[in-house]
C-alpha positions in Angstrom: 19.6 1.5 40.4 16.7 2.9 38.7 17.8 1.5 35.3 18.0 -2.1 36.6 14.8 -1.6 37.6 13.8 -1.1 34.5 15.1 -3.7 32.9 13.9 -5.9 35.7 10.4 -5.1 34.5 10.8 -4.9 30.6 12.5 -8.2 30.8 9.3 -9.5 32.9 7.0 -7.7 30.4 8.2 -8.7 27.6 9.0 -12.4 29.0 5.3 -12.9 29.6 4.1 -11.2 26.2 6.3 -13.7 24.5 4.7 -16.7 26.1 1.2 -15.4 25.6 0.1 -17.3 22.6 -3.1 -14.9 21.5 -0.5 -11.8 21.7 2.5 -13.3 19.7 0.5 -15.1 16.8 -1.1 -11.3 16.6 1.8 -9.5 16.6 4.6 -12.0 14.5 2.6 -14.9 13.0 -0.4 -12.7 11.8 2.3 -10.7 9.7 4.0 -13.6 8.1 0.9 -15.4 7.0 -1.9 -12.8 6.2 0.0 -10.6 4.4 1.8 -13.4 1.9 -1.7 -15.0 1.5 -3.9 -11.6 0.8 -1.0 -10.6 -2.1 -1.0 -14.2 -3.3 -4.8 -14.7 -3.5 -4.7 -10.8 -5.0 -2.0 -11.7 -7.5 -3.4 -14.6 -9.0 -6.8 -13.2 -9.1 -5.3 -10.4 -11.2 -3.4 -13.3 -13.5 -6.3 -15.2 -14.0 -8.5 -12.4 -14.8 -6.1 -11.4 -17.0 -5.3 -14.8 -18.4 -9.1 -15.6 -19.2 -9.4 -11.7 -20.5 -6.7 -12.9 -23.8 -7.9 -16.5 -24.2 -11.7 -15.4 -24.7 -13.0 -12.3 -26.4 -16.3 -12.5 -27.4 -17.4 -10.0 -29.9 -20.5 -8.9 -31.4 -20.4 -7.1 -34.7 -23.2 -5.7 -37.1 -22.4 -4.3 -40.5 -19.5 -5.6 -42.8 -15.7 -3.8 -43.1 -12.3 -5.0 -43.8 -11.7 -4.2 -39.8 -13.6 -7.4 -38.9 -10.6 -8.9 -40.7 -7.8 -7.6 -38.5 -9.9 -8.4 -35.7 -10.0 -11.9 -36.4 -6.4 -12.0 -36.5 -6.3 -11.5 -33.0 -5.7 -14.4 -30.8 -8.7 -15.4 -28.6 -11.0 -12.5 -30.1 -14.4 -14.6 -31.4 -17.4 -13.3 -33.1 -20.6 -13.7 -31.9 -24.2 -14.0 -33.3 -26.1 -12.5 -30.1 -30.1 -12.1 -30.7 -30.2 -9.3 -27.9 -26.3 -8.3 -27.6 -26.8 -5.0 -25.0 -27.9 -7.6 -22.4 -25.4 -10.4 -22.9 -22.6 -7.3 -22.9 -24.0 -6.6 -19.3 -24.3 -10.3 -18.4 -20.2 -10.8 -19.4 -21.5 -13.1 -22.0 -19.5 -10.4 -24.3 -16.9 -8.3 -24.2 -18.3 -5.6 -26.6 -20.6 -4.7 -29.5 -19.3 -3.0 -32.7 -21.5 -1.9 -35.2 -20.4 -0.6 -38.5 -22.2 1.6 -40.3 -23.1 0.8 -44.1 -20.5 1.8 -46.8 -17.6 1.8 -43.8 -14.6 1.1 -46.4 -16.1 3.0 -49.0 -15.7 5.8 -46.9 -13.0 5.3 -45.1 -11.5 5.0 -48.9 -12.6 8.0 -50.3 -11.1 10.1 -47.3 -14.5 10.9 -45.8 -14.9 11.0 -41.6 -16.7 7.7 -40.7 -17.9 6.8 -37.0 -17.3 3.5 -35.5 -19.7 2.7 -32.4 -18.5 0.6 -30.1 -20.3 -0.4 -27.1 -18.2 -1.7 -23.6 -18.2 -2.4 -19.9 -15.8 0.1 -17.8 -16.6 -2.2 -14.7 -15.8 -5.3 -16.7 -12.3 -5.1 -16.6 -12.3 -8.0 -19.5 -14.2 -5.6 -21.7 -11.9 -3.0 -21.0 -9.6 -5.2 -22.5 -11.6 -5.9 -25.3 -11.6 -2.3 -26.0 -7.9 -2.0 -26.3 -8.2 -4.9 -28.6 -10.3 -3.0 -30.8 -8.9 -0.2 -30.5 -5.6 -1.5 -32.0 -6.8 -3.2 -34.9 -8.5 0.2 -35.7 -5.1 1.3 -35.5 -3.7 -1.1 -37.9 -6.4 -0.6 -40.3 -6.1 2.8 -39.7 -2.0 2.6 -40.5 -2.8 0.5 -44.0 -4.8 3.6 -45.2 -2.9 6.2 -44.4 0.0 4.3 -45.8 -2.1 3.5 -49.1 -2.6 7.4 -49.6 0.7 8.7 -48.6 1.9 6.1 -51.8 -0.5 7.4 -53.7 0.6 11.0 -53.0 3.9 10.1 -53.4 5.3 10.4 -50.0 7.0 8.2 -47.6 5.6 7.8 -44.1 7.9 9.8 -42.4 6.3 12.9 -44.0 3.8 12.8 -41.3 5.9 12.1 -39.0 8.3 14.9 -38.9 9.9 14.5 -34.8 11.2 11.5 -33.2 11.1 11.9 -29.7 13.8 10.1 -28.2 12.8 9.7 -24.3 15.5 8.8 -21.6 14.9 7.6 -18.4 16.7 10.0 -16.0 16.1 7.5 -12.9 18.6 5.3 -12.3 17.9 1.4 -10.9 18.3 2.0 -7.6 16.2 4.9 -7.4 13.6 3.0 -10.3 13.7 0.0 -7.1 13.2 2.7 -4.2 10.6 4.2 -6.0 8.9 1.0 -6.1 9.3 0.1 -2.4 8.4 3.3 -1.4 4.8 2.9 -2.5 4.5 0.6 -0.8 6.8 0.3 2.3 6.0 3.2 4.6 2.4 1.7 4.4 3.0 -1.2 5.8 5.9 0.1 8.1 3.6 2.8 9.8 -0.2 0.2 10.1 2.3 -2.9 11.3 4.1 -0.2 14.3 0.4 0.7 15.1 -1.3 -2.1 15.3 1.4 -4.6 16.1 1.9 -2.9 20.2 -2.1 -2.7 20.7 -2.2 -6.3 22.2 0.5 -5.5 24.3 -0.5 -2.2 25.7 -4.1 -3.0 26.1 -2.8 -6.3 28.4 -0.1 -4.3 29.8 -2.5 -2.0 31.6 -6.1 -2.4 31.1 -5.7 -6.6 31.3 -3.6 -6.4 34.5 -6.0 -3.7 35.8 -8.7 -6.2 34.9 -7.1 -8.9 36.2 -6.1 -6.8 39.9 -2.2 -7.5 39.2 -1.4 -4.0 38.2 -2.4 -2.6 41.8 -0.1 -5.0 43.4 2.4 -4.6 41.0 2.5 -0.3 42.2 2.7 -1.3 45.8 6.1 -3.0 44.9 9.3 -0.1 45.5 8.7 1.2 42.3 8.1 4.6 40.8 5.6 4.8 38.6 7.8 6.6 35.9 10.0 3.3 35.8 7.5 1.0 35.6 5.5 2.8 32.5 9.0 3.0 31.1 9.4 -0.4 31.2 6.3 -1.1 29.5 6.8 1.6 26.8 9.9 -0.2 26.0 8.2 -3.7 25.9 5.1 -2.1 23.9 7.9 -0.8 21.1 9.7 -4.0 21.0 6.3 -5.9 19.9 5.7 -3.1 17.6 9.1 -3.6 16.1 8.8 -7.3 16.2 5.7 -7.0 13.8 6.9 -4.3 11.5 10.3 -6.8 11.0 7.4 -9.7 10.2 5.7 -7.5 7.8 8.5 -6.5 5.9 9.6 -9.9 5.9 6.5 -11.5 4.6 6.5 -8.5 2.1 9.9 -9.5 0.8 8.9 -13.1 0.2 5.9 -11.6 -1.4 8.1 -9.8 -4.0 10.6 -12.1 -4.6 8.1 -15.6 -4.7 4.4 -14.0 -5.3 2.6 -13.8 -8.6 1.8 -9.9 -8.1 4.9 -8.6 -9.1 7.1 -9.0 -12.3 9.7 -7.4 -10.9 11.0 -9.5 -7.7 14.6 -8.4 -8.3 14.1 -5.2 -7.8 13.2 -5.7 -3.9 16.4 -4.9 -2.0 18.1 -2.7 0.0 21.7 -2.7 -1.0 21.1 0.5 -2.4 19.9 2.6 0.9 23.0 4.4 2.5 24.6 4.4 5.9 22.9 7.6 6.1 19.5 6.7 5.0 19.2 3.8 7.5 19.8 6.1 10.3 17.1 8.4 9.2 15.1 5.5 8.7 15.8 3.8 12.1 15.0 7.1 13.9 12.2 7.1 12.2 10.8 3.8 12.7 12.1 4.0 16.6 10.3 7.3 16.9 7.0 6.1 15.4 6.7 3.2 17.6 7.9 5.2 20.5 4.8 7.5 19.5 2.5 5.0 19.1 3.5 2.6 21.7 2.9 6.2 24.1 -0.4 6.7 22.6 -1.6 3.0 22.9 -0.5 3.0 26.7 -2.5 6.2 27.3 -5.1 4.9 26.0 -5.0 1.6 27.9 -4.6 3.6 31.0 -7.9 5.2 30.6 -9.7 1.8 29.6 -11.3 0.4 32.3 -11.4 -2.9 31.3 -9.7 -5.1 28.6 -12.5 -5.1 26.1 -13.0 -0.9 26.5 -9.3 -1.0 25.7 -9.9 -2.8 22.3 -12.1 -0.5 21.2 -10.1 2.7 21.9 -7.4 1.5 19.8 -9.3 1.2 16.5 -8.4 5.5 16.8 -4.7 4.4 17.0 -5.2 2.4 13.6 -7.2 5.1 11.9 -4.6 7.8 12.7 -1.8 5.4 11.3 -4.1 4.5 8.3 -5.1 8.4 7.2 -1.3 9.7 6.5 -0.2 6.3 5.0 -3.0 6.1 2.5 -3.0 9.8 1.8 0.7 9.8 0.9 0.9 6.6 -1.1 1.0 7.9 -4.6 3.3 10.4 -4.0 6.5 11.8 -4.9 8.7 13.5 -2.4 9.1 16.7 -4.3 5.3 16.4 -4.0 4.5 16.7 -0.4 4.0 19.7 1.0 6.3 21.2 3.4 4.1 21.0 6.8 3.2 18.0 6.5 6.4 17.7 8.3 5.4 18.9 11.4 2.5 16.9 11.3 2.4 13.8 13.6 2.9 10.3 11.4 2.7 12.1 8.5 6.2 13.1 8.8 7.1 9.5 9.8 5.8 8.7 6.4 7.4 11.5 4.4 10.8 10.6 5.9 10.3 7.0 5.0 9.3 7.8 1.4 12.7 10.3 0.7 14.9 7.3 2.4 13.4 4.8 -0.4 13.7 7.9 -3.2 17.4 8.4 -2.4 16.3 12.0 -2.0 16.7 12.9 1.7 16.5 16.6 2.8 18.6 17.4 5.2 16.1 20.2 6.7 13.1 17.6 6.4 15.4 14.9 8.6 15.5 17.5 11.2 12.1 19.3 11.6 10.5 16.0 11.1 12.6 14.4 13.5 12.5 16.9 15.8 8.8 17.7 15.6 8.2 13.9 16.0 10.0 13.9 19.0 8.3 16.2 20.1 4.9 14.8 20.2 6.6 11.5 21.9 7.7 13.7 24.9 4.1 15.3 25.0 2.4 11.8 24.4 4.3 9.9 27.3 4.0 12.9 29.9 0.6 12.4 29.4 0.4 8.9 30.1 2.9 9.5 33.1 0.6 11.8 34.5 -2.4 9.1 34.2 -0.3 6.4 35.4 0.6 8.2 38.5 -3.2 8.7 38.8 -4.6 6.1 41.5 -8.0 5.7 40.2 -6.7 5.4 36.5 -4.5 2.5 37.3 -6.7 0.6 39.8 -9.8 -1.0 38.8 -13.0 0.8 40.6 
């Protein structure tokens, strides 16, 4: 009986979410277009950047040298007569300044030290790559003298160059892929399951206890218990429904944007039965969590709008663990962040995409997560069951 109930409600919840056109373009169609356009808009940004960065490097250099030579060899690099070169260099007009002192070659020739001063913009990403321009036909130049003195000396070029290091990439392409995704996937899992319920749950309580409906709606033969259930259950379907939009748009992002070279590599043929349990507990328990918190929260709103602004905490917490844990490596993080609420969420994600689940890891922060579900929804039961929380003063 009481589970028909229930479902009697969740259906009816999530019924009129679904037709409520601000909630569903915020929680699916939000997804699908914002995130393909903000990595499309950032990828070509970064390809025209770089694109203008090879076609055009201006160059302003004082003194004379063979370098000048190799430079000019470079495509896109041209030299420029600038009467006041420090200020066009912070204008972008150039790229960089090199100034060569007098009797460079000469030097350089007779074996002596020589200094080569090369002024650049760190903030101007298209000096920075006029740097590495420079700093490769140095190398060259470099390479043709120390080549031109080992032949006078007698010796070959490998008498300088006595170990070859032979590096081999231990990863294999599965794991390469996983470490990619994993970057970036429990980021966008963990911020979609936290913000893509807020809608919901603020309507679900504070809205209807804005709106009156939620008092007539306890009057009905209904425990209160079932009824928050109900809504806990619709809350973590939106939240699922946008994490599923996210990682679809992020797909088509991968395989169709300009960001990426390596579009192939997203897939997930290579997780494991295994793994996607772990990972669907984890996903179910984090919007359980979150869905818990954001109902809470919504229950102590007293209107719609005071509900909003609670929920910027719900983002925040979400944000903090995912951002923190980005760069790194599961051998990396630290053994209590486990315990720790959405940052083991995010740990657990990131050893599923690293093919490197721990066994003792899947439980304590499994367990521990669960945990702080039970803790978060007997808190909202206990506000729900509250007559003056539910029912707009």
């Amino acid at each position: 009986m009481g589970t028909n109930i229930v479902w009697t409600v969740f259906r009816k919840e999530l019924t009129d979410l679904l037709r409520d056109r601000k909630t569903l373009i915020g929680t699916f169609v939000i997804p699908m277009v914002v995130i393909p356009f903000v990595f499309f808009l950032l990828g070509t940004s970064y390809n025209n950047v770089e694109k203008e960065a090879r076609s055009y490097v201006p160059i302003s250099i004082s003194g004379q040298s063979v370098l000048v030579d190799y430079l000019k060899q470079t495509p896109g690099v041209k030299l420029l007569n600038s009467p006041n070169p420090e200020a066009d260099l912070q204008q972008g007009k150039l790229r960089a300044i090199i100034s060569i002192p007098d009797g460079f070659d000469q030097q350089v020739k007779a074996g002596k030290p020589v200094k080569l001063a090369v002024a650049y913009d760190s903030t101007n990403q298209k000096s920075v790559y006029a740097r590495s321009i420079i700093e490769e036909a140095v190398k060259k130049y470099s390479s043709e003298i120390v080549a031109k003195r080992l032949r006078q000396a007698g010796l070959s070029e490998q008498a300088i160059k006595p170990i070859e290091t032979v590096y081999d990439n231990t990863a294999s392409k599965d794991r390469q892929a996983g470490g990619m995704l994993a970057g970036i996937i429990p980021l966008m899992l963990v911020l979609s399951l936290a913000s893509g319920g807020i809608a919901a749950a603020t309507d679900l309580v504070a809205g209807e206890k804005e709106r009156g409906t939620l008092e007539a709606l306890l009057t009905a033969p209904i425990a209160a218990n079932q009824l928050l259930t109900a809504k806990l259950l619709a809350v973590m379907v939106m939240s699922c429904i946008s994490a599923t939009a996210s990682l679809l748009s992020l797909s088509f992002v991968f395989r169709m944007g300009p960001l990426t070279k390596a579009e192939a590599a997203f897939s997930f043929s290579f997780l494991e039965p295994g793994s996607l349990v772990v990972l669907a507990g984890t996903i179910l328990l984090l919007a359980a969590m979150f869905a818990g918190l954001e109902l809470t929260l919504s229950t102590i709103a007293k209107s719609f709008k005071e509900g909003q602004t609670y929920m910027t905490g719900v983002v925040v917490l979400a944000m903090i663990p995912s951002y923190m844990m980005m760069p790194l490596n599961p051998v990396d993080i630290p053994e209590w962040y486990y315990v720790l609420p959405v940052f083991s969420g995010v740990a657990l994600c990131k050893e599923v995409f690293y093919g490197a689940i721990d066994p003792w890891h899947v439980i304590v922060g499994l367990g521990t997560s669960l945990l702080y579900v039970a803790g978060i929804l007997a808190l909202s039961a206990r506000l729900f069951r509250r007559e003056g929380a539910v029912i707009k003063g």
